[in-house]
N, C-alpha and C positions, 0 to 999 in steps of 0.2 A: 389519584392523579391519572386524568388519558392521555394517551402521547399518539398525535397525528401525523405519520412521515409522507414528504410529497417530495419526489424527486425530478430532476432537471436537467436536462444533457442539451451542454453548446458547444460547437464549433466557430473559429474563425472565416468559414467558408460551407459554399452551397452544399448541404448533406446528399443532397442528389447528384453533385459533379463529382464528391468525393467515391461513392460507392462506383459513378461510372467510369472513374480514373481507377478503382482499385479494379474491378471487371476488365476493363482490357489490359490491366497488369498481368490480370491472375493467366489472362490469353495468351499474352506474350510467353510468360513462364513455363508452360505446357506445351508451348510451342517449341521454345528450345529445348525444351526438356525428351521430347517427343523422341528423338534419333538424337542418341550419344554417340562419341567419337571417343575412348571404344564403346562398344553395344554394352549396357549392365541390365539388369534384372528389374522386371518391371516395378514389384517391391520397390528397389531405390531409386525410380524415376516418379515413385508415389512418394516418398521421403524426402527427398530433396527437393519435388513440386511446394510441399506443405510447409518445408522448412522454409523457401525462399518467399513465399505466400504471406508468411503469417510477419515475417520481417519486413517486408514493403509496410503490409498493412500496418505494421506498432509503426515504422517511420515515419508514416503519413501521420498519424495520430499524432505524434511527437513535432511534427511539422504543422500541422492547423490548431495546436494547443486548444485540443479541449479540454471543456471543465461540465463536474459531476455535482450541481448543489442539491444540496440533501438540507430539508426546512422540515424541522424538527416544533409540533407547536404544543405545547405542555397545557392541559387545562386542569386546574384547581376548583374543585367545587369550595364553598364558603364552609367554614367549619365555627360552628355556637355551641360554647361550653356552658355548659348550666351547673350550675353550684347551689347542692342545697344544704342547708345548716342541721346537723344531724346532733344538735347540744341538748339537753334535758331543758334548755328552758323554756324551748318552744313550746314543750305541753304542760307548762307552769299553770296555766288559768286555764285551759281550755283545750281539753284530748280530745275535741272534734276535728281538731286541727289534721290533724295525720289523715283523717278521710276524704277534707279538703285537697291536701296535697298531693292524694291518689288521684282524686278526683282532675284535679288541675292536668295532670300529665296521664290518662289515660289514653284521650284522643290526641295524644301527643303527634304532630305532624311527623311522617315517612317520605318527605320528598325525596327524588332521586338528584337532585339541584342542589341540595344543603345537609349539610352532617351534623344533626346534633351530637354532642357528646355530653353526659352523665356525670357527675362526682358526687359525693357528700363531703363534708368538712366539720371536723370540729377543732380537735386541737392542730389537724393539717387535712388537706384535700387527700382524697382516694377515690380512683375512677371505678363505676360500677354500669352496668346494663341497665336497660331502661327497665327491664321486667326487677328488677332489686328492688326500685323504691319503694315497693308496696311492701318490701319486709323492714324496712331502716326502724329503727329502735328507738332514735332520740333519745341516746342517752350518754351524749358524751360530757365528760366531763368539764371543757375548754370552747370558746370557739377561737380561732382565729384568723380574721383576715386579711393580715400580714401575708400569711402563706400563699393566701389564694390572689392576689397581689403579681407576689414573685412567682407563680408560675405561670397566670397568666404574661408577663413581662420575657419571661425564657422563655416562652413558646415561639418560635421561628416560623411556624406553621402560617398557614393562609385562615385569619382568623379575622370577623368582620362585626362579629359584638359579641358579647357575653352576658350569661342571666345570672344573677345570685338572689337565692331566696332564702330568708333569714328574718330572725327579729331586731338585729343589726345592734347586741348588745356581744362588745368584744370585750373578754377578758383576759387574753394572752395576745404576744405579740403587741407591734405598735398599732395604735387605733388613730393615725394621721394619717386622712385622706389626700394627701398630696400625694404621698403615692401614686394613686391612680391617674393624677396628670401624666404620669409619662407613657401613658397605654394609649395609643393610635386609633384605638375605636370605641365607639360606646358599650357601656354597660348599665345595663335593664334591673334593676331592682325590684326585687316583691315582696311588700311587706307583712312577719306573720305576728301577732298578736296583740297586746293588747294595752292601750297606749296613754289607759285612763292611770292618773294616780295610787297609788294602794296606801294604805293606813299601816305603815311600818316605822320601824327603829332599828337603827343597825350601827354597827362599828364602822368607820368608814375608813379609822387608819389609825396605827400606832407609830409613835414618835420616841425615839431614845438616839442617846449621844453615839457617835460612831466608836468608841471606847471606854469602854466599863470594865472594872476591874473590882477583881475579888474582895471583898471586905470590907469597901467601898461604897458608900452612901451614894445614890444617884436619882433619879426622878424619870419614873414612865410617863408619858403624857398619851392618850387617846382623843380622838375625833367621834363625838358620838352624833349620827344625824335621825332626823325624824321626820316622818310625813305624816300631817292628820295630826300628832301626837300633841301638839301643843299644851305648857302646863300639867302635864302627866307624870307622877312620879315614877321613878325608876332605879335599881339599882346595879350599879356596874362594879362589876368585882376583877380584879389584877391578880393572874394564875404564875406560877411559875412550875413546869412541867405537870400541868393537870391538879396541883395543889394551890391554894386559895391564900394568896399573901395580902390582901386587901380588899378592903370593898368601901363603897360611896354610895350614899342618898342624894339622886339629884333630881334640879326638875326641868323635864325638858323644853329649850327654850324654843319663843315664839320666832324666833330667825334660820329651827330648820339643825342648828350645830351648838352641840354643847363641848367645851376642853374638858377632859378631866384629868386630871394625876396622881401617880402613886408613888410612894413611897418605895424603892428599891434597895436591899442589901445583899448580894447576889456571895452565898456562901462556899461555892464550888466554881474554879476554875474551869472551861472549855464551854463546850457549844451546851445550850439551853433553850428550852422552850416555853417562849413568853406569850400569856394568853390574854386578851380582854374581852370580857361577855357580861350584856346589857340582857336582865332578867327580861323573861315572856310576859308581854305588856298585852289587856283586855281589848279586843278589836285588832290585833295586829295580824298582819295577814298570810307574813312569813317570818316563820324563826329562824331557818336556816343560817341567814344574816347576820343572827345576835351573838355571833362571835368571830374574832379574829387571832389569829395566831402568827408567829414569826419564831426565827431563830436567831439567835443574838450569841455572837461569840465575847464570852468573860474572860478577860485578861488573868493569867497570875496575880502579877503588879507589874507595873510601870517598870521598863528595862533602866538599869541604873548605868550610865554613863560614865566614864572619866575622862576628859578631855586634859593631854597634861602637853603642854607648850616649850623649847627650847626656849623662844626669846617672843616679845611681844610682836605681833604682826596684823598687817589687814587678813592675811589669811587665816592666822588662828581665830579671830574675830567673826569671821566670815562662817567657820565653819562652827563656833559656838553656839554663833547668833540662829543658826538655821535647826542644828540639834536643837537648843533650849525651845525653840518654836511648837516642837514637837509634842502634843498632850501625852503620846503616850511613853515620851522619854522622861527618867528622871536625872537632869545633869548638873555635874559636878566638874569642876575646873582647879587646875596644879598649874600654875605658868612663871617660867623660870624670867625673872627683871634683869638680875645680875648672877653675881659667881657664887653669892651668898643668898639673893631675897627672892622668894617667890608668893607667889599671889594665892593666894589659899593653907590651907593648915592640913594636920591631920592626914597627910601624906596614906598612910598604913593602913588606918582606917578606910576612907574612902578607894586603898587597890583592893582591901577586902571584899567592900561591897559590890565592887565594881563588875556589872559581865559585860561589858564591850570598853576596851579600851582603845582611846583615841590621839595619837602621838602626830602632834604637827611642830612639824625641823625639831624635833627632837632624838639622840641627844646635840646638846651643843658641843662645843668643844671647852669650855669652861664648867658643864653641866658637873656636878661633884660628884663622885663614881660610884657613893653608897644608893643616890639616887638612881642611878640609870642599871645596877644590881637589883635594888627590889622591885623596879619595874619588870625587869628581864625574869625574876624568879616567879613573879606573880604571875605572868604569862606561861613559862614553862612550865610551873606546879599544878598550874590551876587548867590549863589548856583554852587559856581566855583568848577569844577572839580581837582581833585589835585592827583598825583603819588606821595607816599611816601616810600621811602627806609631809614628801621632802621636798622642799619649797625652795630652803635656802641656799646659795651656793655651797654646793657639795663639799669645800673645803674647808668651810664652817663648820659642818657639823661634823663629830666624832660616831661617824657609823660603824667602825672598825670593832665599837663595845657593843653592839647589836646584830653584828652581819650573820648570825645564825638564826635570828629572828626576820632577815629580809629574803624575798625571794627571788633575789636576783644576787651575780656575785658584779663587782665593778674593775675593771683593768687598772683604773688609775693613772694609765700612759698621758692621757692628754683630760682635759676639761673645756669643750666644744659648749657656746651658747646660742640657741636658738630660740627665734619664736617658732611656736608650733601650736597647733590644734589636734583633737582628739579623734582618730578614724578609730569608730570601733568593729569589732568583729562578730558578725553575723554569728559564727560557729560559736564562740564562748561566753559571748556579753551578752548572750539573748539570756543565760540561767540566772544571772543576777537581775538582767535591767527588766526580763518579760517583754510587754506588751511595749512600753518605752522607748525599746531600741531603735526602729523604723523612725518612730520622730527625732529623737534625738539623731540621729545621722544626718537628716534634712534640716539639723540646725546650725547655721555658720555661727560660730561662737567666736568672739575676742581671742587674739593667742595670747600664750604664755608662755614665762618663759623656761624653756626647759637647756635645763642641764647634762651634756649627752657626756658620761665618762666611761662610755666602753660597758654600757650595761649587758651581762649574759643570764639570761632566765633559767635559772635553776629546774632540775627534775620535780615534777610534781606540782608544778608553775602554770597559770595559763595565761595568757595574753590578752587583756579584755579591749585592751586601747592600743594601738600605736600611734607614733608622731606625724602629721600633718607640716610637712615646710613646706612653704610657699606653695600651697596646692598640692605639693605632691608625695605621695605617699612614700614612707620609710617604715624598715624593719624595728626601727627605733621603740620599744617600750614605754608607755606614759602611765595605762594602766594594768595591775597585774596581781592577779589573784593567788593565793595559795590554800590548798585543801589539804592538806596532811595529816598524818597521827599524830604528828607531835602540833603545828601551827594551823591554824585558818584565820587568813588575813589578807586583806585590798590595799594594795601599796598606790599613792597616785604621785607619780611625779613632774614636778611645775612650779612656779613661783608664780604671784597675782592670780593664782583663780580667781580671789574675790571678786574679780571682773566678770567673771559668768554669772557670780548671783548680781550684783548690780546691774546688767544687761537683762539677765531671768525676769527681775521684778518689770520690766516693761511689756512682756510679751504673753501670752496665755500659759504657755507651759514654763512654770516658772523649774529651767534645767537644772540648777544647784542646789537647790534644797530637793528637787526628787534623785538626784543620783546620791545624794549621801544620805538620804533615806534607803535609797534600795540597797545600798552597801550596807545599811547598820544591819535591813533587815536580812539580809543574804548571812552576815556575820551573828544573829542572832540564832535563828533556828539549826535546832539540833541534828545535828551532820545523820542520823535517820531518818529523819521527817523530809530533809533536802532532796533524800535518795531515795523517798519514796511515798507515794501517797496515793490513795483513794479517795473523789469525791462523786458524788452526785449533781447531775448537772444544776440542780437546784435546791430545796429544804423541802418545799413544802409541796406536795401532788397531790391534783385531784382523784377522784376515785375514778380508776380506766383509765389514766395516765401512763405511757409506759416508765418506768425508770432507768434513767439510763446512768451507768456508773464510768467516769473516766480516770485511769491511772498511769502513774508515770515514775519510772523505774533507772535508776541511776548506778557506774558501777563505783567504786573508790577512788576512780577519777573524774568524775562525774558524767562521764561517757555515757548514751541512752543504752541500755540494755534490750536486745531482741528477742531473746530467744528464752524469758524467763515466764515460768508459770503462775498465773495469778487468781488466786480464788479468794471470791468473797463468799463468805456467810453472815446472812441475814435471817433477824429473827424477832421479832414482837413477841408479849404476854402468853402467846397463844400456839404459834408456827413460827416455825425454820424453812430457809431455802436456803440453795446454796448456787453461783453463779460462776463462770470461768472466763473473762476477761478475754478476748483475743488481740491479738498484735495488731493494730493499723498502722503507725509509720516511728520512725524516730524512737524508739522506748516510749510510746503511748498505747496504753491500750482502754481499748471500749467493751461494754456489756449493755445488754440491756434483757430489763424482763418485766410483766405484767404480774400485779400483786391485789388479789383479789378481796382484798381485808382491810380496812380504816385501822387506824391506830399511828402508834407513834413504833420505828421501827429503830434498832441498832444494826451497825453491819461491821464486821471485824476481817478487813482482806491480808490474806497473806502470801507473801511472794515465794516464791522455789527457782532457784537457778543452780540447773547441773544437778539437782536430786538433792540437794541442801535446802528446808525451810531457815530462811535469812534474816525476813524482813517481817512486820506485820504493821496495820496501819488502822485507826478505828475511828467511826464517825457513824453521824444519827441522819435521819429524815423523817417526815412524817408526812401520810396519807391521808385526804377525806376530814382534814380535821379543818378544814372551812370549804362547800359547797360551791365552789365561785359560780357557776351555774344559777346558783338562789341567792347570789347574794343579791345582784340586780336582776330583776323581773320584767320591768317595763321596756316595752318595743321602742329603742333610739331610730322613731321616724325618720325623725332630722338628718340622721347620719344616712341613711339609706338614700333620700332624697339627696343631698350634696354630692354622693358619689355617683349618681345617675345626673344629676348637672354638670358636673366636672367634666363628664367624658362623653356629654351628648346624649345620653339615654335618656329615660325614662325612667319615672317609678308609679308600682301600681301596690295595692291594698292588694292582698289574695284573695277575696272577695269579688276584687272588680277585673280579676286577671284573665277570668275563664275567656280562651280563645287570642289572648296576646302572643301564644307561641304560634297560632297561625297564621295571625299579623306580620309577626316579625318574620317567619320563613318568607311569607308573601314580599316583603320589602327586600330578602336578600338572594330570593332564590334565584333573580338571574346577575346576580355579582361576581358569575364565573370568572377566575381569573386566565387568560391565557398568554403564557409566553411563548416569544418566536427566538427559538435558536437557529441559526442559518449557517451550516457547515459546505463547503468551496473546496471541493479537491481537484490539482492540478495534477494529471500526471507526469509532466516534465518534473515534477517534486521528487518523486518516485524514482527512485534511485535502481529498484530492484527490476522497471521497467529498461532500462537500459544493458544492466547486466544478463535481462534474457534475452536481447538480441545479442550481446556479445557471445552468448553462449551458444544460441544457435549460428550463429555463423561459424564460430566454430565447428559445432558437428557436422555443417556443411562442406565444409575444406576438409575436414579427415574422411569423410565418406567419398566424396570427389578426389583426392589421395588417394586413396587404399584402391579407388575402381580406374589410376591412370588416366582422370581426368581434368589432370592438370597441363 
């Protein structure tokens, strides 16, 4: 950036009258100054000349109001960022390529008019010198043009088109060119490779239910696609961790995609590595592709539920109907009709099996008291998590047999009814609801009606919800979580929910069936796993990928922990590393590190806080166990064009490019920008201008003082 200053002095009046009004001032002044009355030292007849001199002069100044403009004009040369694709697949068909691309940017234009600027990109952009290109590698694992998107878009800079060179085949990030509509200038595409069909077969995508569970019959389904391959037999075989659980003879069909499925009986609980690979077929041109892999997390079983009811209700209903919804719930129902009949059997049985127990207005106050003891013991012995919703007016139900199972205690002085709505709290509702909370706060929901009798939140208590009247916020309790040794449980208090899942069902985010979802699942997981965990931003990484690890640390109030130490070790077949997490914000901490090895890897992180190992936390990923690089080979022309349409550029073949970057400087090199800043100082503004005449007149009457010429 150059910056031109040009400066400007005006007056109100002729500059030639003023200086001849200050000249015969300055005559006058030396004139009486000449012979004092008494005689002083010619020194202070030079002092008090200067002093009374330089005071006419600022008052004059102050009197014709001049002003100082100062035109300030900024020029911007054009800056063109070039982005070249630095992925292994560029030199898929053809390692001439790299010579090309030297070639291309050799006589790379030097205007002093235009700034090129340099990156490479694969799984993200990184800026490099022009003399670099000639060592780039091409061999990243990823490309993505998302990235290079969003930095073009952040750049604030004076930026007037951009070049991206590529064979425009993405495989990370989003690959929607709307994007690039909101970018203000054109971008130049140049296209590298090779854009004829190839004679291949490849996995293109496996399909399983979002919950699978142990010991549990389920069905893998794959997408197997083919070019050239028509009628070609083939066999595709279904892996679970590198072992061989099935296999199929098929033949591939003449529309391009064949389904196939397998037979799944997953005999190990937790995360697992599910494989599908179509054998090396005669003429095919890349194998890299002939497999795919994922991780799929195996349920124990189905979380077993009990829903037990004081009295029949739309809310008990409401909250059955939405659990039962649940594939990965197994639920079960106790609901009290009368003082003797309830609706289900097997009371004992089913608290047995039970791990989340779910109490809606219950007890009553007719509820029989052997009932509302083995509920209470089940809870106590067992340390069963439990959701309760008290619905019904307060003085119905018999809480007085339960009030060490609730977390709050109640006054009892008065029984106040309100509508209200649910404000929840940023601070504590964010560990149950997650990502949720934001919308749910932006959603006006139906009130209901709550019951206010002097609720006080017990020690060890948090506050997920407060009460909403009439718009305005109260200290008032609605929802209210407990974490303790002895209890963990969401207490919601209100009559008519039911109103928020009948309202839910008309809108995207259905609100009632995901908050007692996120309650069951907050009340399901084990109070270590809550308090602490380790994962990888993803499952599966390319080779040269970095990995990066994020973790998150809780104390026994669920408070973020800051200051604890976190190491992971990781280790494949082969090699061990080990990594140390550092603090970024909240009790999250990040890692990241480069793993130079393919394979399937473990990693086991454990926590230290205060010099105490606490915690530890364990989970898998795997490396290079699909090439995404080779899985697609062929140059998405198409895609390169559309984004050179979109934004007004151009797209060129790298073939037909040599000399386009002298074109394009040619067309921007006088696109200088220049802004005019225009700064106006007055000095009557000047405050400090007044106070030095005040100050020298001063030292002119003490000096005229001291010498009795006053």
């Amino acid at each position: 950036m150059l910056n031109i200053f040009n400066y400007h002095f005006s007056l109100n009046l002729n500059p030639y009258l003023i200086l001849l009004f200050i000249a015969v001032t300055v005559l006058y002044i030396v004139f009486i100054y000449k012979f004092t009355i008494p005689q002083t030292s010619k020194l202070n007849r030079v002092i008090l000349i200067s002093i009374r001199t330089i005071n006419l002069t600022l008052l004059f100044i102050l009197l014709f109001e001049p002003k100082l403009t100062v035109i300030d004009i900024e020029e911007e040369k054009p800056i063109i960022p070039i982005f070249i694709d630095n992925s292994s697949s560029i030199l898929y068909h053809d390692a001439s390529v790299k010579e090309r691309i030297n070639e291309l940017f050799e006589n790379s234009p030097t205007s002093k008019d235009v700034n090129f600027e340099y990156y490479f990109f694969d799984a993200e952009p990184k800026k490099i010198s022009l003399d670099s290109i000639k060592s780039l590698s091409f061999e990243g694992g990823l490309t993505n043009f998302e990235k290079v998107f969003n930095k073009l878009k952040a750049d604030e800079r004076y930026i007037t088109s951009a070049i991206i060179l590529s064979d425009g085949i993405v495989n990370d990030g989003s690959s929607s060119i709307y994007q690039v509509e909101e970018l203000n200038f054109p971008v130049y595409t140049i296209g590298i490779g090779d854009t004829t069909k190839t004679t291949d077969a490849y996995v293109k995508n496996i399909l399983n239910n979002r919950f699978i569970y142990k010991e549990t019959p389920t069905v893998i389904a794959a997408e197997i696609s083919n070019q050239n391959l028509a009628n070609e037999e083939a066999v595709v075989s279904f892996k679970e961790n590198n072992r061989v659980i099935e296999s199929k003879q098929i033949k591939l069909n003449s529309s391009g995609i064949n389904r196939v499925t397998f037979n799944y009986y997953p005999e190990e609980a937790g995360k697992q590595l599910i494989s599908v690979e179509i054998n090396r077929l005669e003429n095919e041109t890349n194998f890299e592709n002939n497999i795919q892999s994922k991780f799929i997390d195996i349920i124990e079983n189905k979380l077993k539920l009990l829903v037990i009811g004081g009295s029949p209700s739309a809310d008990f209903s409401a909250v059955y109907q939405s659990l039962n919804a649940i594939d990965e719930f197994s639920v079960s129902k106790y609901l009290q009709i009368s003082s003797t009949e309830f609706i289900g059997d097997n009371l004992n049985q089913k608290l047995d099996s039970a791990e989340v127990i779910v109490l809606v207005n219950f007890p009553y106050k007719n509820t029989p008291i052997n009932i509302i003891q083995r509920v209470r013991e089940k809870i106590e012995r067992s340390n069963t998590p439990f959701f309760n919703l008290i619905g019904s007016d307060i003085q119905l139900l018999n809480l007085s047999q339960v009030q060490e199972l609730l977390p709050f205690n109640q006054s009892g002085n008065y029984n106040e009814l309100y509508l209200a709505q649910p404000s929840f709290s940023e601070q504590h509702a964010s560990m149950i609801l997650g990502e949720e909370l934001r919308r749910f706060n932006k959603l006006e929901l139906p009130p209901v009606a709550y019951h206010n009798v002097g609720f006080r939140v017990k020690p060890g208590s948090q506050v997920i919800a407060t009460s909403r009247i009439n718009n305005i916020s109260t200290d008032f309790p609605m929802i209210v979580s407990q974490n303790t040794p002895a209890y963990r449980s969401i207490t919601l208090i209100g009559s008519n929910v039911w109103r928020w899942r009948t309202t839910s069902e008309r809108r995207e985010i259905n609100f009632f069936d995901q908050l007692i979802y996120n309650f069951i699942q907050w009340l399901r997981v084990a109070d270590n796993q809550r308090k602490f965990f380790v994962e990888t931003s993803k499952d599966i990484y390319a080779v040269g990928e970095t990995i990066e690890f994020i973790g998150e640390i809780y104390d026994d109030k669920l408070e973020p922990v800051r200051d604890a130490s976190i190491i992971v070790n990781i280790e494949n077949s082969e090699n061990s590393f080990s990594l140390k997490l550092e603090h970024e914000d909240n009790g999250i901490y990040k890692g990241q590190l480069n793993l130079p090895y393919k394979g399937d890897y473990s990693f086991k992180a454990e926590a230290e806080i205060g010099g105490i190992k606490s915690k530890t936390y364990n989970g898998k990923f795997n490396i290079g166990q699909l090439d995404l690089e080779k899985f697609e080979t062929v140059m998405q022309e198409n895609y390169l064009e559309m984004i050179a349409s979109l934004t007004g550029g151009a797209y060129y073949y790298i073939d037909n490019s040599f000399g386009m970057l002298r074109d394009i400087e040619t067309i921007y090199r006088n696109n200088i920008k220049r802004t005019t800043l225009t700064s106006t100082y007055d000095p009557l503004s000047f405050e400090s201008l007044l106070l030095i005449i005040i100050l020298l007149l001063t030292v002119e009457w003490f000096i005229r003082k001291k010498e009795g010429m006053l």
